[in-house]
C-alpha positions as CSV (number, residue, x, y, z in Angstrom):
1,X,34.3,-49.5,-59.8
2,X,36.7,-46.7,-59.4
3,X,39.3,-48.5,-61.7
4,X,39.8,-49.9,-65.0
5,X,40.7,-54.0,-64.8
6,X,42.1,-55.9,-67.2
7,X,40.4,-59.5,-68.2
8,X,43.2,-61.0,-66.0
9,X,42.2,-59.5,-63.2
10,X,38.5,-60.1,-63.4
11,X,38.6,-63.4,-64.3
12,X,40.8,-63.7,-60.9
13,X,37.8,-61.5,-59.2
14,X,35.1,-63.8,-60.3
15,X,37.1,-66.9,-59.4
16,X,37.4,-65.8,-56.1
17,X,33.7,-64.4,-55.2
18,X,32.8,-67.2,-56.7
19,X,34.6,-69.6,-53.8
20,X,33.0,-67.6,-51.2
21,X,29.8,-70.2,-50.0
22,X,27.3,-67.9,-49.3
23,X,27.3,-66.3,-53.2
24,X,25.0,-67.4,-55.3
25,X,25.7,-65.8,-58.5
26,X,27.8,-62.8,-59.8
27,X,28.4,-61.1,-62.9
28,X,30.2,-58.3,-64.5
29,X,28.3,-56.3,-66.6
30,X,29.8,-56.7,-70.4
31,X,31.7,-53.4,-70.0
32,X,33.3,-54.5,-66.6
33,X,32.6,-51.3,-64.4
34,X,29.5,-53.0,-62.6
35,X,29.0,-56.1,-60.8
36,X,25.9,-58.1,-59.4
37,X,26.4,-60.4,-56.6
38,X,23.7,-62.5,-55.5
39,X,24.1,-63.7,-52.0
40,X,22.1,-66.5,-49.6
41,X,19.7,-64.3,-47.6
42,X,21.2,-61.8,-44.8
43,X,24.3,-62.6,-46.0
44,X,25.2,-59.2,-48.0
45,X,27.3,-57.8,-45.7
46,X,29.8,-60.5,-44.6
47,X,30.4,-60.9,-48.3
48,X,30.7,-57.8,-49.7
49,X,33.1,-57.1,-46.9
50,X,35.2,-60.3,-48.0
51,X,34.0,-58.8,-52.0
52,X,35.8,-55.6,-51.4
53,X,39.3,-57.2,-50.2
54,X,39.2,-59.0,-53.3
55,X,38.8,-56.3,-55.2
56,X,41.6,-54.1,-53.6
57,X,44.2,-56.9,-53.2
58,X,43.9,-58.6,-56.9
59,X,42.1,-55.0,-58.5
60,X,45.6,-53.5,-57.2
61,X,43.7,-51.1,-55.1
62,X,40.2,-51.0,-56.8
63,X,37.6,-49.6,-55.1
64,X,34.0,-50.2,-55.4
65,X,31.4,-47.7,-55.0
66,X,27.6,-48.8,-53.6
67,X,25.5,-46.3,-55.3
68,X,23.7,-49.0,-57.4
69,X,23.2,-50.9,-54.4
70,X,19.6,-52.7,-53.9
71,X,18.8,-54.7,-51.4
C-alpha cells in the first residue's frame, strides 16, 4: 500500500472486501502494508477492481501496488 491507515480505516477495508461474494478470505498482514485476498476461481480481477475502489474511497486515496501479486 502506498499509504499509512489507521485501524479505523482497515477495519472499514476488511468489512467491505469482506461483503464482496466472490472473496473467500483476506487479511492484512500484522503491520498493515500488505494484504491477501483469496477469491472464488477466475474471479481476481472483478474483485480487485471493486478491492481498489475500496481502498481509494475509505483509504482517502490509497493506492495499492501489485508487485507481490501471485496468481
Amino acid at each position: 500500500m502506498a499509504k499509512n491507515l489507521t485501524e479505523e480505516m482497515v477495519s472499514e477495508i476488511l468489512k467491505e472486501m469482506l461483503e464482496i461474494p466472490e472473496v473467500e478470505r483476506v487479511e492484512f498482514t500484522e503491520d498493515n502494508t500488505k494484504i491477501l485476498v483469496l477469491t472464488q476461481e477466475e474471479q481476481y480481477p472483478e474483485v480487485m477492481t471493486r478491492i481498489v475502489n475500496i481502498f481509494s474511497r475509505v483509504g482517502h486515496g490509497c493506492e495499492l501496488s501489485f508487485a507481490g501479486f501471485a496468481h
